[in-house]
N, C-alpha and C positions, 0 to 999 in steps of 0.2 A: 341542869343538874337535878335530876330525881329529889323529890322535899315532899314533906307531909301537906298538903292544902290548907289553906288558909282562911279561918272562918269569915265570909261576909265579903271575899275575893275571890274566891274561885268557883261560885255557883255555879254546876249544870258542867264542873269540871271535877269533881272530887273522884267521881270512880278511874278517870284517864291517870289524874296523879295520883293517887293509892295505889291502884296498879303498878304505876311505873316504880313507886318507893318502896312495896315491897320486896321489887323483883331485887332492890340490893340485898347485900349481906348487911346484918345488924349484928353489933356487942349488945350485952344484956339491956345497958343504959336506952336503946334506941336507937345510935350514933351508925355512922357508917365504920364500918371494917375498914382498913388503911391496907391500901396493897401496894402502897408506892408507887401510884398510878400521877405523872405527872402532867399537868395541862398546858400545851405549849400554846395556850395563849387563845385556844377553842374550849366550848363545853366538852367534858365528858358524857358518852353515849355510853349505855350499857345496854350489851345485847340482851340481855334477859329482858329487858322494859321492852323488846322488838318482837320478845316470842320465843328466844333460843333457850332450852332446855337444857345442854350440856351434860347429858345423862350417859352420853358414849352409846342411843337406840337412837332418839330422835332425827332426823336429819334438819340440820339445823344452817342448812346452805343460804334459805331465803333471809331470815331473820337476821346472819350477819349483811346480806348484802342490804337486807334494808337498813339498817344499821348506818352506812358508811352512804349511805342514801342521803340520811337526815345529816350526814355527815359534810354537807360536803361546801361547807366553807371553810372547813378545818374544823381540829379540834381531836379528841382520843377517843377511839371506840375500844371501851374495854369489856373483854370474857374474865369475865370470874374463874375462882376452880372449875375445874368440870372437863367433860370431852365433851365436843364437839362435833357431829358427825357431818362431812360437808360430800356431795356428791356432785357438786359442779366447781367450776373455776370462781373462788374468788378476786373481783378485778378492783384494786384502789385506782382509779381516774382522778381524785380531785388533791390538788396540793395542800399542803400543810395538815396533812391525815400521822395518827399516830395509830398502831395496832398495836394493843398492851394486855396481856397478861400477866397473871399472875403468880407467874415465874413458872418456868419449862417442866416442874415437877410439879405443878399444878393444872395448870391451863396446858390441854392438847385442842388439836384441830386433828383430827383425822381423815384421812380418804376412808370413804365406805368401799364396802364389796362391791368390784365390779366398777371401780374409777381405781384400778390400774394403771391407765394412760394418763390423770388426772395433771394436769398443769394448777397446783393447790392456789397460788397465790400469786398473782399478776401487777408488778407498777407498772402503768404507763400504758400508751397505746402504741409505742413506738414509732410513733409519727411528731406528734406534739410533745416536749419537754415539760416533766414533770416534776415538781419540786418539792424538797423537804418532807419527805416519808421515812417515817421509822415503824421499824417489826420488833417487838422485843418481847422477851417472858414466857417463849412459847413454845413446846413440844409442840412439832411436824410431824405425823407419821401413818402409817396406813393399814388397812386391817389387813391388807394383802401383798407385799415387794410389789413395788411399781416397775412396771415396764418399757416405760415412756417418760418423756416432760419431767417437770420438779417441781419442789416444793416451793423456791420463792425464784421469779424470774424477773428481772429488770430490764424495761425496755424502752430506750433514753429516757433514766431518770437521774432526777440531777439532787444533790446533796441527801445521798440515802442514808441511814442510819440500820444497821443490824445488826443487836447487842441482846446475849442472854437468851440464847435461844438454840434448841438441841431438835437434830432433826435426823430422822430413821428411816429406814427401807425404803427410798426412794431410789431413781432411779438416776438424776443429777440433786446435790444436794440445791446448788446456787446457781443461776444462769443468768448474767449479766451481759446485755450488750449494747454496746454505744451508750453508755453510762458515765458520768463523772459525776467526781467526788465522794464515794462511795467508802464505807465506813464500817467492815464487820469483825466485831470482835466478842471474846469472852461467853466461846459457842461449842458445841460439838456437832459432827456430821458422825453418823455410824452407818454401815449398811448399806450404800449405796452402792445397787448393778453398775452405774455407770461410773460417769465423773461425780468428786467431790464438791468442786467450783468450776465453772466454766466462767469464763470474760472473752467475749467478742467485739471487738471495736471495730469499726473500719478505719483507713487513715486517717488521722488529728481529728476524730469525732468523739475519742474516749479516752480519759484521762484522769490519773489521781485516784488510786483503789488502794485503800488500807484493810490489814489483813492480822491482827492483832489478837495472842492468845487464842489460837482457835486448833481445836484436834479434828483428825479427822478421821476416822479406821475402821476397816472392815472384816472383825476377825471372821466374823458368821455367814458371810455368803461370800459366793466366786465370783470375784471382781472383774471386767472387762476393761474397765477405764481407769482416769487419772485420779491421782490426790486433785493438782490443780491441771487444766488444760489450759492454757495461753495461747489464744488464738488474734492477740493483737491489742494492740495501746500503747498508753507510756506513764510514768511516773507515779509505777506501785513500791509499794512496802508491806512487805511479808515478815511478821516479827514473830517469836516466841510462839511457833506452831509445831504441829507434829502432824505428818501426813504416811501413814503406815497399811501397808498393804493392800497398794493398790498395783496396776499393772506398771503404771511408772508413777514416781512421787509425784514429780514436777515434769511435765510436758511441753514443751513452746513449741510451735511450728502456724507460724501466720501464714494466712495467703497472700496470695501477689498484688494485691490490694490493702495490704496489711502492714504495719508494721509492728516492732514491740521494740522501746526505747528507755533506758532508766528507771530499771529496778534494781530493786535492795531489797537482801534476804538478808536476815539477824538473828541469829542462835535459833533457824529455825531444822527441825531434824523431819529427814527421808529416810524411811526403813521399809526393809521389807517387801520391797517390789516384786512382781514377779519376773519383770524384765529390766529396768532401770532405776533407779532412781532420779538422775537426772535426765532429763532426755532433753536437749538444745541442737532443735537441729532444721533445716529452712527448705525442708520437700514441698512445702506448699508452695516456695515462692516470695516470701514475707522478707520483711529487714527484721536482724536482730544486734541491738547495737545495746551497747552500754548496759549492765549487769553485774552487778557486785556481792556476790556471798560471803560474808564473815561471819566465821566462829558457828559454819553449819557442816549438817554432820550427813554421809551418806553411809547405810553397813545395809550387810545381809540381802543384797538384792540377788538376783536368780544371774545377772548380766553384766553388767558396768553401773558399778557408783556415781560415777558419772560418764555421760556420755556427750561429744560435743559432734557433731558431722554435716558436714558440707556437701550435700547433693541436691541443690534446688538451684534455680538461678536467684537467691536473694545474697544478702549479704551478713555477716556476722562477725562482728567486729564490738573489742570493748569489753570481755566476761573476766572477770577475775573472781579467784576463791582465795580469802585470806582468812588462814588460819579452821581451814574447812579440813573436816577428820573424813576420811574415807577408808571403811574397816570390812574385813569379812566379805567382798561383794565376791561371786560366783566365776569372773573373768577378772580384769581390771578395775583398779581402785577408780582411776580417769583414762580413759581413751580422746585423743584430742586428734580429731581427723576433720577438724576443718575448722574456719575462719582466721583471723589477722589479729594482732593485739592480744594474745590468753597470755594470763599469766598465773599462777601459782606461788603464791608466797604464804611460807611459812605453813603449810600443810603437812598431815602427817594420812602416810598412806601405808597402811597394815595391816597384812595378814589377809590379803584378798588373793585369788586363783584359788578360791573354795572348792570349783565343781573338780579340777583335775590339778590335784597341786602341782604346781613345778611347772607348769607350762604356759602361762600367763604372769607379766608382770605389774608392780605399782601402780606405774605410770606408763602408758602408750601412745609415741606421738605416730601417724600416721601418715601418707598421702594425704592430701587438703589442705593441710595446717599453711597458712601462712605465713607472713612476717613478724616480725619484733615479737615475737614470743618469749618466754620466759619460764623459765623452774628455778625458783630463788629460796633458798632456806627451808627447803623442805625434809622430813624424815619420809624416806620409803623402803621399807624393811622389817625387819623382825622386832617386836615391841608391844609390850601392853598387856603378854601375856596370849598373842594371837596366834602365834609360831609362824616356823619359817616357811611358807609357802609360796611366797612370790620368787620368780625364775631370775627377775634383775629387778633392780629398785626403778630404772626406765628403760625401755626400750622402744629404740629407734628404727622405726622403717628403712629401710635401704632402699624404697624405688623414689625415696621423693628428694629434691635440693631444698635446706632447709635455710632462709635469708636472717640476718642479723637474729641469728636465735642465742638467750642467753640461758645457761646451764650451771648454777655455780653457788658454791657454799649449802652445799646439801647435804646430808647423811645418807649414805647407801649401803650401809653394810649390812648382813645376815639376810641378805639374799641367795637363793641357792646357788646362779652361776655368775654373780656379779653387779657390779654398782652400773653401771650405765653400757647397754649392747647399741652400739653400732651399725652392726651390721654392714651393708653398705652405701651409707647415707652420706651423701653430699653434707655439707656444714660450711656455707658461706657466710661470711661478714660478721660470724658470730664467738662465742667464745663458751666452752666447756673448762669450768676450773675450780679449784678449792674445793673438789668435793672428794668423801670419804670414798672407798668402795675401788672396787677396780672397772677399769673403760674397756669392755669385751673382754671379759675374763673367761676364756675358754680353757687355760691352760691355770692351775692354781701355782704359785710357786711362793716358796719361805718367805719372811725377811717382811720389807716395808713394801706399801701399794707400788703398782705398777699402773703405766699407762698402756694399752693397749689397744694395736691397730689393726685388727685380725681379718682378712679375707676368707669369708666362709662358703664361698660358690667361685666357679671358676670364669674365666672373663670380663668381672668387673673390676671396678674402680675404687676404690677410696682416696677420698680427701679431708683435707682438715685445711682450710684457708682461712689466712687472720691478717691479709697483706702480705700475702707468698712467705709468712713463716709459721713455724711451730714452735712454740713457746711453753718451756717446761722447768718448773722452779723446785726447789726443793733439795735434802740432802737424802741421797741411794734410789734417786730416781732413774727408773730403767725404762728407756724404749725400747719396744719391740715388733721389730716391723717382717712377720711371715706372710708372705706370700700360698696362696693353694695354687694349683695349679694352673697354669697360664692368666694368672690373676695378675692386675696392673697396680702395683703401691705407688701413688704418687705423693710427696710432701714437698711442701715450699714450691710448687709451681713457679712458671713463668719467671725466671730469676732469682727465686726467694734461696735459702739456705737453712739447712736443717742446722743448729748450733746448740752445745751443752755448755755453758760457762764455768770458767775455771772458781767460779765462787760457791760451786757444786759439787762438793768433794763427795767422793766416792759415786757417779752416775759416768754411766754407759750408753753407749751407744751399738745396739747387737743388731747383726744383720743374717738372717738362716735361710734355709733350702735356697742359696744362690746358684746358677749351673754350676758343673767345674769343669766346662768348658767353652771356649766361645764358638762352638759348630751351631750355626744356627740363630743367632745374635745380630744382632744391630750397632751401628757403631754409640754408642753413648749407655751400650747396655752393661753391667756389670757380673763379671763371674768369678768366683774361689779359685784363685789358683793356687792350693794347695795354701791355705790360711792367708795369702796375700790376696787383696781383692784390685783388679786388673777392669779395665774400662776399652772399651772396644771402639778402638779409631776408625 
């Protein structure tokens, strides 16, 4: 600790500590300035006693590193006010290192002109495990948008700490890989060409990254990459952030070496994308398992508020969004075109098909989508003040068989042409029910909802399986089952029985465009003859 010398003990040392003690900042009294510089249990080092200048001319690269030099059984090297001018890579190698400023509107570290590509601030060597490093207090930023590398990169280090610290025109804001226990909160990123965060793991080598109070956004330059890029790990927590205009908010796509396992996102908001906001999807190859969003929000992206797809060989299983708002996006509020296990509860999806109204809806389940899926309790439709822009509150692909998928107690209404389309979609094992809105509403008609089973191309198939029957409750409930042209209605298969209970008063059963005649017919087929409907022996 920097002190005044001591008469009749420090001879033949007074000019080393003079020097060193002036270099602090002093109150009138003598005393040192308090910048909440805390000592975790090493001397504090103050770069000024090493040479650093922090005038924003001097380059002041050598002076921190010797710095963390004298550093290096531990302890805090702290930068006073000041900028910083650094034109090489600062590398912390020794554990139990604290790097403290004087809070991020004081203490800068800058790239000089011409470190562009600069990598500012490096833990670890990525070989050997590094431990117990904290960054805090400190504007990041460069005299020039960097083109390359970032401003702080973690390379296996182990119990990081990075809190209070704002970081500018870089080109990744954070780059962590094979890192655990990692800890950044109560920060800003702005400007960044690239990604905001990147985290790279390989299999079960990185784990446990918190992500707390942190914004991120890029109103002033054209963004190429992520808020966050997810390139593999497990057991993160993303809370109370905001990641805003970037190409997609949130990114995951692990390689095939990779996986990403058990995270949680928490009232944290994607806006603004230029192509997604959420992008979950396994091209690299990667596992993507277990993932939980509550009470986060996707609007205003250029593409899909969410996007979930399935075209890698890895696996993606486990993602729920509860109580996740997805508003205003460009195409679909969620498009769900792959993995096993999604579910959706209690979501409200409004006022998205932006780019071309009327012709994208809420919700989009696709080819890919696997099993035990779910749309429970959700709004998707007009509301909020968003208008009516979505085509159906969901709709369903007709090329895919969709297994044990569950549909039900939703609101769909004020949609332009209906509460849930069809199409020609397979629906095994599953159950659509108790929702608002009407089921392929192509056709509007007065009175109370209708259920609707519309063939809208000629030669296929529809189904609705629930154990070879169709099950339909309620009072002036009307099936209606038209056929297009040489199109096949099948219900109740394989033995089952279509039935209206007599506890249904006022429901029907209508049957239209039948032939009206049996020229050309098959025996079990049915045709009008003249309002009697007749079956062909």
């Amino acid at each position: 600790m920097p002190r005044l010398p001591s008469v009749g003990g420090d001879d033949g040392n007074w000019g080393t500590i003079l020097n060193s003690y002036l270099a602090q900042e002093h109150n009138t009294d003598g005393s040192h300035k308090k910048h909440a510089v805390t000592d975790t249990g090493g001397q504090v080092y103050n770069v000024k006693a090493f040479g650093a200048m922090g005038n924003g001319t001097t380059d002041d690269t050598t002076s921190i590193i010797n710095t963390l030099t004298a550093c290096a059984s531990g302890g805090v090297v702290y930068l006073p006010p000041g900028t910083y001018l650094i034109s090489n890579t600062i590398n912390i190698t020794n554990n139990n290192v604290t790097l403290m400023g004087a809070g991020a509107g004081a203490t800068t570290i800058k790239a000089a002109a011409g470190s562009e590509g600069l990598a500012m601030i490096i833990v670890g060597n990525g070989t050997d495990t590094l431990a117990h490093t904290t960054i805090a207090k400190i504007l990041f930023t460069s005299q020039n948008q960097k083109t390359a590398n970032q401003a702080i990169k973690l390379q296996k280090a182990f119990k990081t700490w990075i809190y209070n610290v704002r970081i500018e025109k870089q080109y990744n804001g954070i780059f962590a890989f094979n890192s655990t226990e990692t800890f950044f909160r109560d920060s800003d990123i702005r400007d960044t060409t690239n990604d905001a965060i990147v985290w790279e793991n390989a299999l079960q080598s990185g784990y446990d990254f918190y992500i707390n109070n942190v914004v991120a956004d890029n109103p002033e330059v054209t963004n190429t990459g992520n808020g966050i890029s997810w390139l593999g790990g497990e057991n993160f927590v993303i809370q109370n952030c905001d990641f805003l205009h970037f190409k997609d908010g949130f990114h995951i796509h692990p390689a095939t070496s990779h996986h990403t396992r058990f995270g949680f996102f928490i009232n944290a908001e994607f806006d603004f994308a230029s192509d997604n906001n959420i992008n979950i999807n396994n091209t690299d190859g990667g596992d993507i398992i277990g993932l939980t969003f509550t009470n986060t929000w996707t609007g205003t992206a250029t593409n899909y508020g969410v996007l979930i797809s399935d075209n890698g060989s890895g696996e993606i299983q486990g993602i729920r969004f509860i109580g996740h708002k997805s508003f205003h996006n460009g195409l679909a509020g969620f498009r769900l075109a792959g993995g096993d296990d999604i579910h959706l509860l209690g979501c409200d999806v409004v006022g998205n098909s932006q780019t071309s109204a009327n012709t994208r809806s809420g919700i989009e389940l696709s080819a890919g989508v696997g099993s035990n899926c779910s749309i429970v309790g959700c709004k998707s439709g007009n509301g909020f003040q968003q208008g009516n822009t979505q085509s159906y509150g969901i709709n369903i692909d007709g090329s895919h068989t969709y297994t044990n998928i569950n549909i039900s107690s939703n609101e769909l209404d004020n949609n332009t042409n209906g509460g849930i389309n069809l199409n020609d979609a397979v629906i095994a094992e599953g159950k659509i029910v108790n929702n608002t809105g009407r089921l392929v509403n192509q056709v509007f008609e007065a009175g109370t909802p209708e259920i609707w089973l519309t063939n809208t191309t000629t030669n296929h198939t529809s189904k609705i399986l629930d154990d070879g029957n169709l099950h339909i409750e309620g009072e002036n409930q009307n099936i209606w089952i038209n056929g297009a042209t040489n199109a096949n209605v099948l219900l109740a298969t394989g033995g089952g029985k279509v039935g209206i209970g007599n506890d249904n008063p006022g429901s029907k059963l209508s049957i239209t465009g039948l032939p009206t005649s049996a020229a050309g017919l098959s025996a079990g087929d049915v045709w009008n003859n003249n309002g009697v409907l007749n079956i062909v022996s």
